[in-house]
C-alpha positions, -999 to +999 in steps of 0.1 A: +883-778-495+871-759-526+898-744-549+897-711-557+891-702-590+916-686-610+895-666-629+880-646-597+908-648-574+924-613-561+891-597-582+856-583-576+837-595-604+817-568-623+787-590-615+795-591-574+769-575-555+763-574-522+717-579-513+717-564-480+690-573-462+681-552-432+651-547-408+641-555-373+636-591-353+607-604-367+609-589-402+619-623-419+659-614-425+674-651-422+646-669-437+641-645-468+683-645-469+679-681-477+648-681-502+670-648-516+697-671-524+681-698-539+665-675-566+697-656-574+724-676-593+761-678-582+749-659-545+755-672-509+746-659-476+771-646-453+756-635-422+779-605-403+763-619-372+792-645-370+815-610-372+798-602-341+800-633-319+833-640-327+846-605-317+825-617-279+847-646-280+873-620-274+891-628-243+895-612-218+866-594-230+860-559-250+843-530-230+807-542-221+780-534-241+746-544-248+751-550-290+781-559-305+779-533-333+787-504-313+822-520-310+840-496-332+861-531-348+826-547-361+816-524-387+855-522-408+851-562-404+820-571-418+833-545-448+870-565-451+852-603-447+825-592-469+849-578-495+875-610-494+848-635-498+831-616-525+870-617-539+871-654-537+839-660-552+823-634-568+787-633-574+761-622-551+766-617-513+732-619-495+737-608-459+705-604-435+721-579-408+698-553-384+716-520-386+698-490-371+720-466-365+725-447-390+764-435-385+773-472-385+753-478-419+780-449-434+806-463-422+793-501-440+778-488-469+816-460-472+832-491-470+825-515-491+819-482-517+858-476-512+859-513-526+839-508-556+813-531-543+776-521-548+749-528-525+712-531-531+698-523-496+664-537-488+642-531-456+622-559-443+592-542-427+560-555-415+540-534-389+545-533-352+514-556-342+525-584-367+560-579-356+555-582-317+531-613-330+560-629-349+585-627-320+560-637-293+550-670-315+584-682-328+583-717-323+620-718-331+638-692-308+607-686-289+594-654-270+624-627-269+624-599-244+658-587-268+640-592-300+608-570-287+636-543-274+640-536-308+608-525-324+608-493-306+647-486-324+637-498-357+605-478-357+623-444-350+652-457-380+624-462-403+608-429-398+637-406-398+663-421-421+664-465-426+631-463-446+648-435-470+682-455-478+667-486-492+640-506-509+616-517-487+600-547-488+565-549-466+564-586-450+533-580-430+507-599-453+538-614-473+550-650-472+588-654-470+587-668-507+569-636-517+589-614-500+623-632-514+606-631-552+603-598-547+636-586-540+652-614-565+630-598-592+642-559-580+679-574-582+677-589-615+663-550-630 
């Protein structure tokens, strides 16, 4: 078990940063978090996906519904998990996470403001033909009716207010090394 350090514990660093990096299926996320990480010193990835599935391992159940971020508990977590590891360690938080609506990207973004912790928001975003071609040719997860449900979402956030709120990063004729340079490179301004 690692120690904490004395130096960071109870305290956001004034180097802690959280690299959030959002966009659709298909856009690169978890393999550019990764890259991300690798380039930044003292950074780890934290993926609020795990916030998600363990609030489905709630049992009984919550109140159906077809994405675990509209449960109202979701959002005020990833903020409080984000904000204690960041206390433990300090350093750079990478977190690949899809968020498209907009009211729950407040409610993140208020949140870990309200902690002091700043956020460099960056949109993965490659085109809809290369995105329905990554999803349909993912030799990993495979073809995804869910993950195609989402390009339609994510266009209509990036046009009226996702594309606006952050940096964004076009993947379409980008490798994930590329892409991860470049937001490593924006970070480090």
């Amino acid at each position: 078990m690692r120690s904490k350090s004395p130096s960071r514990a109870g305290l956001l660093g004034s180097e802690s940063v959280i690299v959030w990096l959002n966009g659709t299926h298909g856009a690169g996320k978890t393999t550019t978090s990764g890259l991300v990480q690798q380039l930044i010193p003292d950074s780890r990835v934290f993926d609020a996906e795990k916030v998600g599935e363990t609030l489905m391992d709630v049992t009984p159940g919550l109140p159906a519904t077809n994405n675990f971020q509209h449960w109202p508990p979701w959002r005020p977590l990833v903020v409080e998990t984000a904000r204690h590891i960041l206390e433990y360690t300090g350093g750079t938080l990478v977190m690949p996470m899809t968020v498209l609506v907009e009211q729950y990207w407040r409610e993140i973004s208020a949140g870990l403001a309200r902690h002091s912790i700043p956020v460099r928001h960056f949109v993965l975003h490659a085109d809809q033909d290369t995105l329905r071609a990554r999803i349909e040719g993912d030799t990993v997860l495979g073809p995804s009716t869910f993950r195609l449900a989402y390009l339609e979402p994510y266009a209509e956030a990036a046009r009226t207010w996702l594309h606006s709120e952050a940096e964004v990063i076009d993947t379409t004729r980008l490798t994930p090394d590329q892409a991860a340079e470049q937001i490593a490179c924006a970070v480090d301004k």
